[in-house]
Each structure stands twice: as structure tokens, then as C-alpha cells.
PDB file as gemmi writes it, atoms N, CA and C in Angstrom:
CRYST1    1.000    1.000    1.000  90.00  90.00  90.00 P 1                      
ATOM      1  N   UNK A   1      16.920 -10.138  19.022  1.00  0.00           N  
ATOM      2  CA  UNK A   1      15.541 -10.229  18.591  1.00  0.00           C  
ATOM      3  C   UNK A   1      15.007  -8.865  18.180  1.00  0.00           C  
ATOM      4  N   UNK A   2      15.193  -8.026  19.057  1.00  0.00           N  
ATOM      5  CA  UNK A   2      15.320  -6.518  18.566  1.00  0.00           C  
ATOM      6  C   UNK A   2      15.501  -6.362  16.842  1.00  0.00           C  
ATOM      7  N   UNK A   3      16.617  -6.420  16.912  1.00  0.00           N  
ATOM      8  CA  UNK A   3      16.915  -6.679  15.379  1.00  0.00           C  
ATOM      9  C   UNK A   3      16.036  -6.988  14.313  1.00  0.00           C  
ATOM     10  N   UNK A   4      16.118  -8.407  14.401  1.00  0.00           N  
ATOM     11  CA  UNK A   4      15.172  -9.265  13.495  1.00  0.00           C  
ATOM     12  C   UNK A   4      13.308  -8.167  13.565  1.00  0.00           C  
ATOM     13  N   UNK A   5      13.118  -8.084  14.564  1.00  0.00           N  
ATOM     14  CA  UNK A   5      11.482  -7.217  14.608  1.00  0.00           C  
ATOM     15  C   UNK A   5      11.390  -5.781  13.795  1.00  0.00           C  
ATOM     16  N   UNK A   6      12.984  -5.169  14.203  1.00  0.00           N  
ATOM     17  CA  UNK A   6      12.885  -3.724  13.096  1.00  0.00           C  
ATOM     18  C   UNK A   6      13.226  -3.915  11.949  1.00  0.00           C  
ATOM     19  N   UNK A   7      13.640  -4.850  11.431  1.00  0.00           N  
ATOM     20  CA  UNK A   7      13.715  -5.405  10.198  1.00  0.00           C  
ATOM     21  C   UNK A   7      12.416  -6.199   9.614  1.00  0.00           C  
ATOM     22  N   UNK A   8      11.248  -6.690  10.220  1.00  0.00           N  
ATOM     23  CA  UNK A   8      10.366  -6.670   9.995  1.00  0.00           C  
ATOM     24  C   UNK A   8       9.465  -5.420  10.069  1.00  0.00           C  
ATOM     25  N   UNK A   9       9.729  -4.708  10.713  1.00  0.00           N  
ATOM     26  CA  UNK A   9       8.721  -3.193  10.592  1.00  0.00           C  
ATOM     27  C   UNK A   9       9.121  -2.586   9.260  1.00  0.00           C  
ATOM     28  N   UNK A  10      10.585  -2.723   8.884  1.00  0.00           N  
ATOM     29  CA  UNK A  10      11.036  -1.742   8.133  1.00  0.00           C  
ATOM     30  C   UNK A  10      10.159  -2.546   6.358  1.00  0.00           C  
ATOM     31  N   UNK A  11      10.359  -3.618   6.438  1.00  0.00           N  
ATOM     32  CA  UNK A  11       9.684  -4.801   5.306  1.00  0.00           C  
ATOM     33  C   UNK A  11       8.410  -4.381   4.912  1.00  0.00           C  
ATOM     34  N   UNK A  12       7.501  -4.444   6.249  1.00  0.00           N  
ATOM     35  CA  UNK A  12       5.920  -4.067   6.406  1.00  0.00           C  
ATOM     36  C   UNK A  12       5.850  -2.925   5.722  1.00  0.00           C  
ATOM     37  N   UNK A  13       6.854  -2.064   6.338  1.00  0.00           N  
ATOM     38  CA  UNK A  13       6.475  -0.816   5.613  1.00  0.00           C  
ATOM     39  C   UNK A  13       6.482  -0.332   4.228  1.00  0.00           C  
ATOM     40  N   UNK A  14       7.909  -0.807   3.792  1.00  0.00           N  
ATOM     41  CA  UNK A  14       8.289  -0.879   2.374  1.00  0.00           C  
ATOM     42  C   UNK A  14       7.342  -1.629   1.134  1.00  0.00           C  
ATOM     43  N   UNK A  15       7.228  -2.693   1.973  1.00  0.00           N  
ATOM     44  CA  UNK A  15       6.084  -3.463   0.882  1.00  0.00           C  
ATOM     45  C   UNK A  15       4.449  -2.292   1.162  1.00  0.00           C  
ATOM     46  N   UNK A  16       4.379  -2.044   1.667  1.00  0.00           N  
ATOM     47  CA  UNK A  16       2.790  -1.236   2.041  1.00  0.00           C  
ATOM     48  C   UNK A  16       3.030  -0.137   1.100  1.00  0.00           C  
ATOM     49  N   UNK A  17       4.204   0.703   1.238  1.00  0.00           N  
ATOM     50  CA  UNK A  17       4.556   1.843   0.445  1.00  0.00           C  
ATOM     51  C   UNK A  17       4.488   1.778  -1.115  1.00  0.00           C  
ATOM     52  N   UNK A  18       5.342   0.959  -1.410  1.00  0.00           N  
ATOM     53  CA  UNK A  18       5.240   0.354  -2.808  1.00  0.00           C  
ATOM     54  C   UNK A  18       3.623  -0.284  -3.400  1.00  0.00           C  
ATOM     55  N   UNK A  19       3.254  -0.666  -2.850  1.00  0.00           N  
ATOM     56  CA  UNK A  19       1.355  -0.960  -2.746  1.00  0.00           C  
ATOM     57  C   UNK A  19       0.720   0.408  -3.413  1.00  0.00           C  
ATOM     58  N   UNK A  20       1.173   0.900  -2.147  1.00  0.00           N  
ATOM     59  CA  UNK A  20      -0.001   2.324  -2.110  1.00  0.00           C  
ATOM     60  C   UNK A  20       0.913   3.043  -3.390  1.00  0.00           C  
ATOM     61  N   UNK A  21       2.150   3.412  -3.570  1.00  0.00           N  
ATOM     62  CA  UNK A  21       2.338   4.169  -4.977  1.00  0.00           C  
ATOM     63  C   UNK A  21       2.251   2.898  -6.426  1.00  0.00           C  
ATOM     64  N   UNK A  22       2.248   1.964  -6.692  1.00  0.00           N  
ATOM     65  CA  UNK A  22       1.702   1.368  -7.674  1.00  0.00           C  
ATOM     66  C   UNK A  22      -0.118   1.354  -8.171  1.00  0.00           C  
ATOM     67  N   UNK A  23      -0.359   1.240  -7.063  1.00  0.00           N  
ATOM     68  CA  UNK A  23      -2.085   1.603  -7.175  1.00  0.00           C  
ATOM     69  C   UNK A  23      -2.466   3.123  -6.845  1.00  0.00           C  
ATOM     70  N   UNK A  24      -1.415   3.805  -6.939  1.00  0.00           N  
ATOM     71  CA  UNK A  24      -1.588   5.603  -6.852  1.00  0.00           C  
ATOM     72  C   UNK A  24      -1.136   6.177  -8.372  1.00  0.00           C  
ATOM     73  N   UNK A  25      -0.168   5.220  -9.143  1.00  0.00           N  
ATOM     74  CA  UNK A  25       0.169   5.387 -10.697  1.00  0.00           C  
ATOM     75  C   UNK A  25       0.028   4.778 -11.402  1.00  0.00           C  
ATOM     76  N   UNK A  26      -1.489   3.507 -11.262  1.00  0.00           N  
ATOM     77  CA  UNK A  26      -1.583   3.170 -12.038  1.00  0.00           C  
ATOM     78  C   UNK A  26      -3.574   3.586 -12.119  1.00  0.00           C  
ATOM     79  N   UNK A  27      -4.078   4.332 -10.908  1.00  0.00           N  
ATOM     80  CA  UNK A  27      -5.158   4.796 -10.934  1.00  0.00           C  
ATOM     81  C   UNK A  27      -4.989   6.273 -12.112  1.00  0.00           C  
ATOM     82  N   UNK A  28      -3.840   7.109 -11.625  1.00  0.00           N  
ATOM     83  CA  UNK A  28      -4.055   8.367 -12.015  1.00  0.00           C  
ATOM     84  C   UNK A  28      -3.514   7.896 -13.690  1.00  0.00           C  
ATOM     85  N   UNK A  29      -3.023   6.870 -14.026  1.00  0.00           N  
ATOM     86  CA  UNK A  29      -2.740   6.567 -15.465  1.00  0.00           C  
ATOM     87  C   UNK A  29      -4.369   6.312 -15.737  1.00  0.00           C  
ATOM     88  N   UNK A  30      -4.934   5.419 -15.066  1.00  0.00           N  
ATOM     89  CA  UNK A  30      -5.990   5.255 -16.555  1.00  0.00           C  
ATOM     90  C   UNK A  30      -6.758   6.271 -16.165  1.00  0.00           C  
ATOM     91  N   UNK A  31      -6.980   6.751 -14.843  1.00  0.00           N  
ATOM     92  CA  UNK A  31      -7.622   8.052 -14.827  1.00  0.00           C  
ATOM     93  C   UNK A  31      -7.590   8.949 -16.345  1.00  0.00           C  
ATOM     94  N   UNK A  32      -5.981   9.639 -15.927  1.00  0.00           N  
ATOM     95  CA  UNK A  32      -6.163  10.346 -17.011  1.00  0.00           C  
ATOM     96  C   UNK A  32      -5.875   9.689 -18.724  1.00  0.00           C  
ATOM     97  N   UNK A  33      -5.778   8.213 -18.699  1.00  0.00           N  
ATOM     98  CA  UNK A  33      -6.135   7.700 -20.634  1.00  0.00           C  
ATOM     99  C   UNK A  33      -7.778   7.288 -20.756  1.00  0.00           C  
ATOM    100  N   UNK A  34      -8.111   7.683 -19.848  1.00  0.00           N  
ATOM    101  CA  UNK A  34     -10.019   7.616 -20.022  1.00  0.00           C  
ATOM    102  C   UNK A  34     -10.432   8.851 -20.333  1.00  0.00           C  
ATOM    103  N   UNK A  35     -10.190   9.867 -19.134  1.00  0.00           N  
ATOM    104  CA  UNK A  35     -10.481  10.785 -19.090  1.00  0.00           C  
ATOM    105  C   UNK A  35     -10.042  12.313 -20.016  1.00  0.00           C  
ATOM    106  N   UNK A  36      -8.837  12.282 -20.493  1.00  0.00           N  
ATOM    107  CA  UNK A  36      -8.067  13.171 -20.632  1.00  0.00           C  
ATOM    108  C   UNK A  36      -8.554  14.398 -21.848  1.00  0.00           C  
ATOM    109  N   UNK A  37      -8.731  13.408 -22.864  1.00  0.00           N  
ATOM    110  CA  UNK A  37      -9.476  14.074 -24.203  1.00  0.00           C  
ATOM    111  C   UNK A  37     -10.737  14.320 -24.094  1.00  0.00           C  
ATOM    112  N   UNK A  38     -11.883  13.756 -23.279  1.00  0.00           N  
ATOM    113  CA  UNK A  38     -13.253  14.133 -23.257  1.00  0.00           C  
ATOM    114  C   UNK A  38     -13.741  15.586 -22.425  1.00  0.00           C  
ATOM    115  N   UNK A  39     -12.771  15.833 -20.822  1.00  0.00           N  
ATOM    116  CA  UNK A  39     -13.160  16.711 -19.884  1.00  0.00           C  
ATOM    117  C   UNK A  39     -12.407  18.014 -19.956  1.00  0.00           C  
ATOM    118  N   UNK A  40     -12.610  19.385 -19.800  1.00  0.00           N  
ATOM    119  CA  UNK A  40     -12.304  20.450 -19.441  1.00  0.00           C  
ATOM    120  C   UNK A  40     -10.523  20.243 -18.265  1.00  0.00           C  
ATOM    121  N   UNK A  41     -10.031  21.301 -18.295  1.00  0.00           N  
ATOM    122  CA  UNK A  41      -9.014  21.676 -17.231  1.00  0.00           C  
ATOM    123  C   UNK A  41      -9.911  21.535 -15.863  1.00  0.00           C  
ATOM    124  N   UNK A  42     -10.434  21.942 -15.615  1.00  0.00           N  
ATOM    125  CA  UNK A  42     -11.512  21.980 -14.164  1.00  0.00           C  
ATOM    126  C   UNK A  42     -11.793  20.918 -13.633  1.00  0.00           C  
ATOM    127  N   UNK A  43     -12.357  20.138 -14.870  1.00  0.00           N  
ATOM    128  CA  UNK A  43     -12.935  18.586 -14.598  1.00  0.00           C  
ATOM    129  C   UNK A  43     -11.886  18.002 -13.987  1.00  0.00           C  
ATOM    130  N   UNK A  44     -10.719  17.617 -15.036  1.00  0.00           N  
ATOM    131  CA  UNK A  44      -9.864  17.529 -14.938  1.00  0.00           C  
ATOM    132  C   UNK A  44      -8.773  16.907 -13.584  1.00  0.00           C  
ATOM    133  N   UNK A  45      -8.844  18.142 -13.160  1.00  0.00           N  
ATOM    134  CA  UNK A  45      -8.341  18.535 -11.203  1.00  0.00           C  
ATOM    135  C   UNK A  45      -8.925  17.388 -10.478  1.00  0.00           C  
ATOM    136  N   UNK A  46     -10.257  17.752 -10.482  1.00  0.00           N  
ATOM    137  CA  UNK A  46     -10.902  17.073  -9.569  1.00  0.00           C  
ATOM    138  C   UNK A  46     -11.547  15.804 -10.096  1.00  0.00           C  
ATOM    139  N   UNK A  47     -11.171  15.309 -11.250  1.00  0.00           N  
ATOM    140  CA  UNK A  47     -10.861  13.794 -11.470  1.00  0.00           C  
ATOM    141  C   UNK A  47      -9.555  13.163 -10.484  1.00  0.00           C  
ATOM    142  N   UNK A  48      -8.505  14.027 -11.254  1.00  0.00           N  
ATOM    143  CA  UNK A  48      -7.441  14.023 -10.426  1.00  0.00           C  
ATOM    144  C   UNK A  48      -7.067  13.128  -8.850  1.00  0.00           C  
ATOM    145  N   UNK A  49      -8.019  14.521  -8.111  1.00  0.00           N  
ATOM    146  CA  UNK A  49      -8.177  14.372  -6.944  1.00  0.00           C  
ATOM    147  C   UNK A  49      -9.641  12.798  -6.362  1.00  0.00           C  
ATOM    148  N   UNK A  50     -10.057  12.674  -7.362  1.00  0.00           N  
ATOM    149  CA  UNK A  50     -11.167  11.129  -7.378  1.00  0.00           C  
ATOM    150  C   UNK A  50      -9.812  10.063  -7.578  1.00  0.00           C  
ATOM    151  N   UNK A  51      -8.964  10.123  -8.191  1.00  0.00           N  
ATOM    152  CA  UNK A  51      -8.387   8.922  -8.635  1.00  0.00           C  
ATOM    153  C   UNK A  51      -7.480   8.869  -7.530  1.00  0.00           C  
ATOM    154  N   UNK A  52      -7.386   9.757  -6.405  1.00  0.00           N  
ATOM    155  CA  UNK A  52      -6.892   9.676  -5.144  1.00  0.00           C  
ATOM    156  C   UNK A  52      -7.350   8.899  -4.054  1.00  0.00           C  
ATOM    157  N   UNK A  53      -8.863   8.618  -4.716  1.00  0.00           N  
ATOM    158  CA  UNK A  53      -9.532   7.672  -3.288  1.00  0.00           C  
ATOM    159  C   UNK A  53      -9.373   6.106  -3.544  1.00  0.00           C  
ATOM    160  N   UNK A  54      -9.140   5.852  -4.594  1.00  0.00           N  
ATOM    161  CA  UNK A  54      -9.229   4.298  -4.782  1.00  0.00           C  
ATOM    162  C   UNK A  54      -8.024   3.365  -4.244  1.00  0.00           C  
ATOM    163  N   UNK A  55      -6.558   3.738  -4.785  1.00  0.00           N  
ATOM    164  CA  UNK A  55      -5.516   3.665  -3.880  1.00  0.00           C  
ATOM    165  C   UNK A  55      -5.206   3.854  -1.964  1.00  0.00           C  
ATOM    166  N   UNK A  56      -5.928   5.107  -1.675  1.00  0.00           N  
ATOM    167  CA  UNK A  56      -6.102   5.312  -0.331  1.00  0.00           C  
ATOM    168  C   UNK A  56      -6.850   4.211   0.514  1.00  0.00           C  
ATOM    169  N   UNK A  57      -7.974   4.066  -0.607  1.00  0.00           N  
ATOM    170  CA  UNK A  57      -8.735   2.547   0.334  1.00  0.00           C  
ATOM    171  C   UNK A  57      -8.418   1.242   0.057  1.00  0.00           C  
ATOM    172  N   UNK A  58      -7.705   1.056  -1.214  1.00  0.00           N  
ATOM    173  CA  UNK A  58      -7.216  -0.243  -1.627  1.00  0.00           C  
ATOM    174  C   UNK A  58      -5.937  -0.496  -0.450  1.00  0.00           C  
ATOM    175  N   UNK A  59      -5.043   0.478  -0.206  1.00  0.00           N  
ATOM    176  CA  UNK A  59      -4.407   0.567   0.670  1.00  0.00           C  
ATOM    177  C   UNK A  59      -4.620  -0.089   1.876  1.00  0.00           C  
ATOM    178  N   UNK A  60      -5.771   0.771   2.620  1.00  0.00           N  
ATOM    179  CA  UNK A  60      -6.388   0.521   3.641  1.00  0.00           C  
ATOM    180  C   UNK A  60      -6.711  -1.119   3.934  1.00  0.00           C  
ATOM    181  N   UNK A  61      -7.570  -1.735   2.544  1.00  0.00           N  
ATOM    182  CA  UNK A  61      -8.020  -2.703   2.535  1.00  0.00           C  
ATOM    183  C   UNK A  61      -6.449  -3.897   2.712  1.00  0.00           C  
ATOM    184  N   UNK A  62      -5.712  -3.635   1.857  1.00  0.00           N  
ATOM    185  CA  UNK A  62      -4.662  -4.293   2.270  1.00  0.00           C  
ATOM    186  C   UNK A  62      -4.020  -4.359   3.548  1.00  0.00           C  
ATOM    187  N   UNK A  63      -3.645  -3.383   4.756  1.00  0.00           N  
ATOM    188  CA  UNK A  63      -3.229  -2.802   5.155  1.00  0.00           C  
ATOM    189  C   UNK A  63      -3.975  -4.424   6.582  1.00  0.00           C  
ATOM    190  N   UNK A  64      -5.190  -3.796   6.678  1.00  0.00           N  
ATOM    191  CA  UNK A  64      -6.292  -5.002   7.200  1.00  0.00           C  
ATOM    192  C   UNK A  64      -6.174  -6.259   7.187  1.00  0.00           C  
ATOM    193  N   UNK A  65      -5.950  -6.484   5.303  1.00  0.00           N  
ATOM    194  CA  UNK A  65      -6.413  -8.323   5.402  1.00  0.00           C  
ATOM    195  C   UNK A  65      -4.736  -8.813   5.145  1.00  0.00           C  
ATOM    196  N   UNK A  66      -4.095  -8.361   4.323  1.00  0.00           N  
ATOM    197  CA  UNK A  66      -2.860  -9.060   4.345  1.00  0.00           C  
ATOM    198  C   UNK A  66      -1.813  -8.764   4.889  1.00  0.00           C  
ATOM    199  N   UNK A  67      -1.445  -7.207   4.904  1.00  0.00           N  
ATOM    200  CA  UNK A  67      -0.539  -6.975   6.001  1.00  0.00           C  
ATOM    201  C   UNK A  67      -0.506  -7.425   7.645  1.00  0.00           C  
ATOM    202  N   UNK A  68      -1.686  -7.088   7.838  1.00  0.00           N  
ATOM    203  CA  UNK A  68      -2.008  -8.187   9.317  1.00  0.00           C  
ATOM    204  C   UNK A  68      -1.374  -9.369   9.311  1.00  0.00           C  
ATOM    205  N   UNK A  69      -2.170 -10.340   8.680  1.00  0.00           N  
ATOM    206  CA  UNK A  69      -1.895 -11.373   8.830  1.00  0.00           C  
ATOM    207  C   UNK A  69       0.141 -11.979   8.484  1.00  0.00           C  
ATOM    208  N   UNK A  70       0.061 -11.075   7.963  1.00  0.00           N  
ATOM    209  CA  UNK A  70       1.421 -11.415   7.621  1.00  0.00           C  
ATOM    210  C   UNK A  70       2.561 -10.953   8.505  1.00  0.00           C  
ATOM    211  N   UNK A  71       2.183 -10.276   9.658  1.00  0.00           N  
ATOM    212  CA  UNK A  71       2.800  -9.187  10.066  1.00  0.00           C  
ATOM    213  C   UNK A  71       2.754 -10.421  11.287  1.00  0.00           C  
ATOM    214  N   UNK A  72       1.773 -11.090  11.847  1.00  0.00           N  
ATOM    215  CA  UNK A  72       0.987 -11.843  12.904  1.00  0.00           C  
ATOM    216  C   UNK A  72       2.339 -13.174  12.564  1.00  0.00           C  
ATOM    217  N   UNK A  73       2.084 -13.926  11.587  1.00  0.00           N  
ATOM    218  CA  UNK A  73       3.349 -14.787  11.143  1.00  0.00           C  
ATOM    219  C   UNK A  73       4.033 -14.690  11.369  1.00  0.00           C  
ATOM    220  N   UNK A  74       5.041 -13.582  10.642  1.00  0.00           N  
ATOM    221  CA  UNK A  74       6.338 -13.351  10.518  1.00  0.00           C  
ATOM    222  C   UNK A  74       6.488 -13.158  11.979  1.00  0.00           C  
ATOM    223  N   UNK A  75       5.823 -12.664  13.251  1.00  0.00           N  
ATOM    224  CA  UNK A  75       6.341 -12.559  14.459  1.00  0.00           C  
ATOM    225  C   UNK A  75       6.237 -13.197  15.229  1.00  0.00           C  
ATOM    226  N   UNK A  76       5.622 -13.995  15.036  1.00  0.00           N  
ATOM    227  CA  UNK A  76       5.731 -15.509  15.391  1.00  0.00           C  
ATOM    228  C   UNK A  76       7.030 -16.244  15.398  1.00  0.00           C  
ATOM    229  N   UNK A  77       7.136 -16.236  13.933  1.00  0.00           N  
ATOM    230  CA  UNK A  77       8.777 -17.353  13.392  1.00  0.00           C  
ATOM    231  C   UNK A  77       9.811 -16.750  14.353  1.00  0.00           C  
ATOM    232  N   UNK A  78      10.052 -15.184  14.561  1.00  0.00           N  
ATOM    233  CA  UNK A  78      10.781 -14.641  14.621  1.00  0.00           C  
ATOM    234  C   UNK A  78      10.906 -14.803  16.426  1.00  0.00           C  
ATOM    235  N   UNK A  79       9.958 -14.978  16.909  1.00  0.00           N  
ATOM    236  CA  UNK A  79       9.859 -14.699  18.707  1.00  0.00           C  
ATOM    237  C   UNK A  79      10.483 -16.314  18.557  1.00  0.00           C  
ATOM    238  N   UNK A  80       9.907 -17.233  17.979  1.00  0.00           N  
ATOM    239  CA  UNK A  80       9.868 -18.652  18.115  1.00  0.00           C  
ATOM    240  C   UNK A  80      12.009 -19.268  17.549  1.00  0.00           C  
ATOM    241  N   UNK A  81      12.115 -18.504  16.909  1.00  0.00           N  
ATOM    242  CA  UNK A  81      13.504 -18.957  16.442  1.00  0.00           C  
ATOM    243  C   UNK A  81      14.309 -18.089  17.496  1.00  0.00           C  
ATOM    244  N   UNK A  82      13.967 -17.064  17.800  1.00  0.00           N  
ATOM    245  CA  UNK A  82      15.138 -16.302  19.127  1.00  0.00           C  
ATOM    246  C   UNK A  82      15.035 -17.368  20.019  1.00  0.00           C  
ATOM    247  N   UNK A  83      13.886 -18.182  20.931  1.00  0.00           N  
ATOM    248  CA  UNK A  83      13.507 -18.959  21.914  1.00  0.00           C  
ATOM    249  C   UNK A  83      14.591 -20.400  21.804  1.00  0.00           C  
ATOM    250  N   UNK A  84      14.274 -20.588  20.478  1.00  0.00           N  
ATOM    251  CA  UNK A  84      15.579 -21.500  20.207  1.00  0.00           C  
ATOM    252  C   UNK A  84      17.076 -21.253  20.553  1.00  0.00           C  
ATOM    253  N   UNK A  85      17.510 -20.177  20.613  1.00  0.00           N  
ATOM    254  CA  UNK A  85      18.680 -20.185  20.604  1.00  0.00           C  
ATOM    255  C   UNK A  85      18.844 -19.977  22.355  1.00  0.00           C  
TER     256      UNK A  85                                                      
END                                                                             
């Protein structure tokens, strides 16, 4: 059972990771195809560093409503099918 649970941590994690860098390259993309031609080098940066918060909390927000719950499931099946055997 061991097993089966770090193989669910390792899942949780991987899918969360992949989350947070798809919504980390696809913020700083339109970040900078909005931004790129209108603002200064300066601006720029610290657009940059703005297109850092939306991913961080989209993250978060996931992290809460679906990783939970999914995390709550899957350890369920998993306690419930060891019990079987």
C-alpha cells in the first residue's frame, strides 16, 4: 500500500507542476505579445515579474479545489482495494 500512495504523491505532484509551468508560459507569452512593442526595458521587468502572480494563484486555486479533491478519491480507492486483498 506504501507503494500505490507514493505513486500517488509522485502523480499529485507532477500534474500540479505541469499546471503551474503551462500557466507560467503561457502568462509570460501573452504578457510579453501585448506588451512588448508599446513599454520601455524597465516597464518591461516588472511586467515580467506581474505575469508571475497569475500562475502562482491560479496554482494555488487549483492546488485547493481540484487537487484536493482528487487527492481525497484516489486515497480512498487505494486504502479500499489494499483492504481487499
Amino acid at each position: 500500500m506504501a507503494d500505490r500512495l507514493l505513486v500517488l504523491h509522485i502523480l499529485l505532484m507532477m500534474i500540479v507542476i505541469m499546471f503551474f509551468l503551462v500557466t507560467l508560459g503561457s502568462s509570460i507569452f501573452f504578457t510579453m505579445t501585448i506588451f512588448s512593442s508599446r513599454v520601455s526595458g524597465e516597464l518591461a521587468g516588472n511586467l515580467m515579474v506581474l505575469a508571475l502572480v497569475l500562475p502562482s494563484i491560479l496554482t494555488v486555486l487549483f492546488l485547493h479545489k481540484v487537487a484536493g479533491k482528487l487527492y481525497d478519491r484516489l486515497h480512498v480507492v487505494i486504502i479500499k482495494s489494499s483492504l481487499k486483498k
